[in-house]
Wavefront OBJ file of the C-alpha trace (Angstrom):
o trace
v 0.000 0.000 0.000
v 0.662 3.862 -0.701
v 0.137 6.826 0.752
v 0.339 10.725 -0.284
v 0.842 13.335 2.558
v -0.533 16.613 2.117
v 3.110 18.482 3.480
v 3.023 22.246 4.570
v 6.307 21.150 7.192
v 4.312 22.125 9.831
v 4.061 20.161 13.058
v 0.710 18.488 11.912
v 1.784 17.183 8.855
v 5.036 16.462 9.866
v 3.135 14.445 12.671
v 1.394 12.388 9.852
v 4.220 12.167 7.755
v 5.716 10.403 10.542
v 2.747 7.964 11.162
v 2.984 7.368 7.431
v 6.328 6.136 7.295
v 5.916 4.571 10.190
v 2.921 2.174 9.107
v 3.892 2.175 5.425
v 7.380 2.770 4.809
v 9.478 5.452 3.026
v 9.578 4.050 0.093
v 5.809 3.785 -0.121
v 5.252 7.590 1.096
v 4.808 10.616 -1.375
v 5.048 13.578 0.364
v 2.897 16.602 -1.507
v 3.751 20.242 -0.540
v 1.495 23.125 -2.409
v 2.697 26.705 -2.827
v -0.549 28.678 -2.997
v 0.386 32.540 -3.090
v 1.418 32.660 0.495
v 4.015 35.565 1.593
v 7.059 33.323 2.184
v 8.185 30.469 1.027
v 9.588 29.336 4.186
v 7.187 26.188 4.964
v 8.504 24.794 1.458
v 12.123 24.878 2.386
v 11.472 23.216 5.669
v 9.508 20.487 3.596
v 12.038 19.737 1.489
v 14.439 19.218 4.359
v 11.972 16.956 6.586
v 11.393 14.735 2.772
v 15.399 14.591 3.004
v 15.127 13.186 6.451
v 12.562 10.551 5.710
v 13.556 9.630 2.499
v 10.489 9.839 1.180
v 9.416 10.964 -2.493
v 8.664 14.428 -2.266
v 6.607 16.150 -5.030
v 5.311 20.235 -5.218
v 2.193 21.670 -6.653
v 1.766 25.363 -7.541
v -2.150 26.835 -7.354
v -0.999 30.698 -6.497
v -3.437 31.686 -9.746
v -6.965 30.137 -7.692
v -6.269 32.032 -4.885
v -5.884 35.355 -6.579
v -8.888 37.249 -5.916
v -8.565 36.596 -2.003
v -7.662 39.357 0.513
v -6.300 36.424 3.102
v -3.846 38.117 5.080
v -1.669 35.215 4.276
v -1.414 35.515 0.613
v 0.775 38.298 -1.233
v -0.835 41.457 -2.199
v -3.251 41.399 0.377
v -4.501 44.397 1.885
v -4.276 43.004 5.895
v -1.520 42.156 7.853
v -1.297 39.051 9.973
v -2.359 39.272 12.962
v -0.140 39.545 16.104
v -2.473 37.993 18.465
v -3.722 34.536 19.454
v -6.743 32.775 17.803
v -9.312 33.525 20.642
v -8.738 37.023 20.075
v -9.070 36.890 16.635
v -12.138 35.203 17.311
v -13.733 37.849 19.163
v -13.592 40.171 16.266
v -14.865 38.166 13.334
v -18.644 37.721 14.474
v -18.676 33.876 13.930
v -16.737 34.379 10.494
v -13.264 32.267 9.813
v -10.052 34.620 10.892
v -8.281 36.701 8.335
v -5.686 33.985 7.500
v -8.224 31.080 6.285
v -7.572 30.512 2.911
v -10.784 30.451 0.883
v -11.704 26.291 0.947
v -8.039 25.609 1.043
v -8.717 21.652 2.365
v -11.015 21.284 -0.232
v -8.634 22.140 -3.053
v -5.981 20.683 -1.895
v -7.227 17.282 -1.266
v -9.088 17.783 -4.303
v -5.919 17.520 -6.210
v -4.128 15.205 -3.971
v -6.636 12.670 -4.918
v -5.618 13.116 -8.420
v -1.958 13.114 -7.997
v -2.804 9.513 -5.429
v -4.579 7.787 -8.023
v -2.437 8.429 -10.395
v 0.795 6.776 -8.266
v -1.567 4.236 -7.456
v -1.852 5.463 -3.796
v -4.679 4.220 -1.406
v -4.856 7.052 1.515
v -4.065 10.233 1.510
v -2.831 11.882 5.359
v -3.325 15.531 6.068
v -3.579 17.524 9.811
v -6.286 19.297 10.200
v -7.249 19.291 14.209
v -9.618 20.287 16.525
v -8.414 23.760 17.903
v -7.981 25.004 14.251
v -11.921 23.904 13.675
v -12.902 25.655 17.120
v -15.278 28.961 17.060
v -15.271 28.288 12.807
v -11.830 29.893 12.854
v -10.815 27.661 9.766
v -14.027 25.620 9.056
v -12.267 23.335 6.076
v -10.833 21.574 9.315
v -13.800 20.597 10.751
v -14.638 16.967 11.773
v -17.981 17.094 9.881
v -15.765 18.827 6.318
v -13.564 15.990 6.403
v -16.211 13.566 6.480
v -18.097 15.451 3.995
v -14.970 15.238 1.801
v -13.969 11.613 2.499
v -17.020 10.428 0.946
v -16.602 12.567 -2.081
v -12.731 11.286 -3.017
v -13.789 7.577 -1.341
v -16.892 7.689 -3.966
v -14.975 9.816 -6.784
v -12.268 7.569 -7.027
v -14.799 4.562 -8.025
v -13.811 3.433 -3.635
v -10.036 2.813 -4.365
v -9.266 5.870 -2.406
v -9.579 7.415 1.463
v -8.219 9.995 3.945
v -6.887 9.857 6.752
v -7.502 13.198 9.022
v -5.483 11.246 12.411
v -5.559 14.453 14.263
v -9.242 15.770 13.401
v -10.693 15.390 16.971
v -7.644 15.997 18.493
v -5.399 19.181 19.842
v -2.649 19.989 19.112
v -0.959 19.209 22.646
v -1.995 15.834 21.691
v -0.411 15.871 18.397
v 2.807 17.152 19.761
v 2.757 14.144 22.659
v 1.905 12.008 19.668
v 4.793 13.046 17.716
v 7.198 13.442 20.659
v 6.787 9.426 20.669
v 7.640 9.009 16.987
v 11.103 11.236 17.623
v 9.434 13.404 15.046
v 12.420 16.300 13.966
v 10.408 19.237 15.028
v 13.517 21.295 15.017
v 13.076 21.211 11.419
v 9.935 21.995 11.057
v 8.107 25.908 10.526
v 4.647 27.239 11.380
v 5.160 31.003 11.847
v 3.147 32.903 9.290
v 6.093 35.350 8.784
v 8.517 34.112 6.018
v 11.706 35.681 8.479
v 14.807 33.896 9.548
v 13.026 32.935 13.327
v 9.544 32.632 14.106
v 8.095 35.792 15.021
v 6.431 34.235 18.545
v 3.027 36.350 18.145
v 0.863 35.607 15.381
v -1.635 32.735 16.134
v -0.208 29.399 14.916
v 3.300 30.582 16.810
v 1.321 31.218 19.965
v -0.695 27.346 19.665
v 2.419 25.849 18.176
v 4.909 26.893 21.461
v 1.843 26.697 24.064
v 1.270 22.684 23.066
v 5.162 21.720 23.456
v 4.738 23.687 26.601
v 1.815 21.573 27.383
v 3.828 18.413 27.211
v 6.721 19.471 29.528
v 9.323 20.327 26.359
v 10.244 23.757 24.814
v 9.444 24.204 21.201
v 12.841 21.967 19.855
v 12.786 25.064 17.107
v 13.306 27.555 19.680
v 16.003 25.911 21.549
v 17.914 25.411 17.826
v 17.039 29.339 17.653
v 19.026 29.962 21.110
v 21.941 27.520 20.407
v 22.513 29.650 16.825
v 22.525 33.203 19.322
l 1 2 3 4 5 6 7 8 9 10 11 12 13 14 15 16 17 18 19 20 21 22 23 24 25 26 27 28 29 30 31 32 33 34 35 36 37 38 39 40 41 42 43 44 45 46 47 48 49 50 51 52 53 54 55 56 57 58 59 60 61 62 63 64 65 66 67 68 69 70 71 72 73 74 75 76 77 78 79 80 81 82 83 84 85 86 87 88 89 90 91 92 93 94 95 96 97 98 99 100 101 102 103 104 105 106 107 108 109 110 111 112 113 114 115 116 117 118 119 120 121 122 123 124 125 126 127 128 129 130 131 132 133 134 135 136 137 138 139 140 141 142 143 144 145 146 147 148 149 150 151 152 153 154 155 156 157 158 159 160 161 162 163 164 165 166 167 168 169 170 171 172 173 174 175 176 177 178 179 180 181 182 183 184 185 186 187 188 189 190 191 192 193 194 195 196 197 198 199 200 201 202 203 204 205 206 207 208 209 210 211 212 213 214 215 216 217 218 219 220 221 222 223 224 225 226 227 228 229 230 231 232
C-alpha cells in the first residue's frame, strides 16, 4: 500500500508524515507540498528538508493563480496584515466568520488535487492535519470533523472506492499531536509554522502562539526555539 501526505512542514503534517512512514514505509510515502500565493516560502524549504530526512518521495504543486482574488492576510498582495495575536482574540472580532488567514476552501482544493496526484501513483490514503483547535469557534471551518467527512465520501466515492483519507488528528489538539509526535522522535527542530517568512519565528501571530503553548503543554520547549538559542 501507498500513501500521499498533504506536506506544509508544519508540526501536523510532519506528525502524519511520521505515522505514514511509520505504518507504510518510506519508500511507499509521497510527500505533496502546495505553494498557494502565500508571503514566504519558508514552509517549502522546511519540507524539502523533513522529505530529506525521511527519504520519502517528495513532489510540489503550484495553485498561487486560484487564490488570486482573495484578501487572506496570508497571501501576497493582500490588503491586511497578519495578525499579532492569538486565535481567541481573533475570534472575538470576526462575528462567527473564519479569521483573516483562512484561505478560501483551502482543504477542499488541496485534497481535491491530492486525490488526483494519489490515483495516479496508485496510492490508497491520503494523510493531512487538520485538528480540533484550528476547527474551534469556525476559525478555519475546512478543518472541521464534519468537512472531512463530507470530503472523504466525495474522493472515497470519486475515485470509483479505491481511495480514502486519513484526518489522524481531526478530533484531536494539538498538545496531543505534539505528545503524539514526541513518541515518533518526530524532527520538530526542522519543522516551521510562523506565518512570517523571516529567519526565526516571530512568537506572536496565532499558529506561533498554539504551536509553542502545546510543546509547553507536554513538559518540552518548542525543539525550534532551543535550535534558535543555540545559533545566538
Amino acid at each position: 500500500m501507498k500513501a500521499l501526505v498533504l506536506f506544509s512542514g508544519g508540526v501536523d503534517s510532519t506528525t502524519c508524515l511520521a505515522i505514514a512512514v511509520q505504518k507504510y514505509g518510506a519508500e511507499n510515502v509521497i510527500a505533496l507540498s502546495i505553494f498557494y500565493g502565500q508571503k514566504h516560502k519558508k514552509e517549502i524549504e522546511a519540507a524539502k528538508k523533513i522529505t530529506d530526512y525521511y527519504g520519502v518521495t517528495f513532489k510540489q504543486l503550484d495553485l498561487t493563480s486560484i487564490f488570486a482574488e482573495s484578501d487572506c492576510s496570508l497571501l501576497q498582495g493582500s490588503s491586511q496584515e497578519i495578525p499579532k495575536e492569538s486565535y481567541a482574540e481573533q475570534l472575538k472580532k470576526t462575528d462567527g466568520n473564519p479569521v483573516s488567514t483562512y484561505v478560501p476552501f483551502r482543504n477542499g482544493l488541496f485534497l481535491a488535487s491530492a486525490a488526483s496526484i494519489a490515483i495516479s501513483n496508485n496510492c490508497d490514503v491520503i494523510y493531512y492535519g487538520p485538528h480540533a483547535d484550528d476547527a474551534a469557534g469556525n476559525a478555519y471551518p475546512d478543518c472541521s470533523e464534519v468537512f472531512n467527512n463530507a470530503m472523504q465520501t466525495a474522493i472515497y466515492e470519486g475515485s470509483g472506492k479505491k481511495l480514502r483519507i486519513e484526518a489522524p488528528f481531526v478530533t484531536m489538539t494539538k498538545k496531543d499531536i505534539v505528545k503524539v509526535g514526541l513518541n515518533l522522535k518526530v524532527p520538530y527542530e526542522l519543522t516551521w509554522s510562523c506565518y512570517e517568512g523571516n529567519e526565526t519565528p516571530c512568537g506572536v501571530c496565532g499558529t506561533c502562539r498554539d504551536r509553542r503553548e502545546a510543546f509547553l503543554a507536554n513538559g518540552v520547549e518548542d525543539p525550534i526555539y532551543i535550535k534558535r538559542k543555540e545559533n545566538l
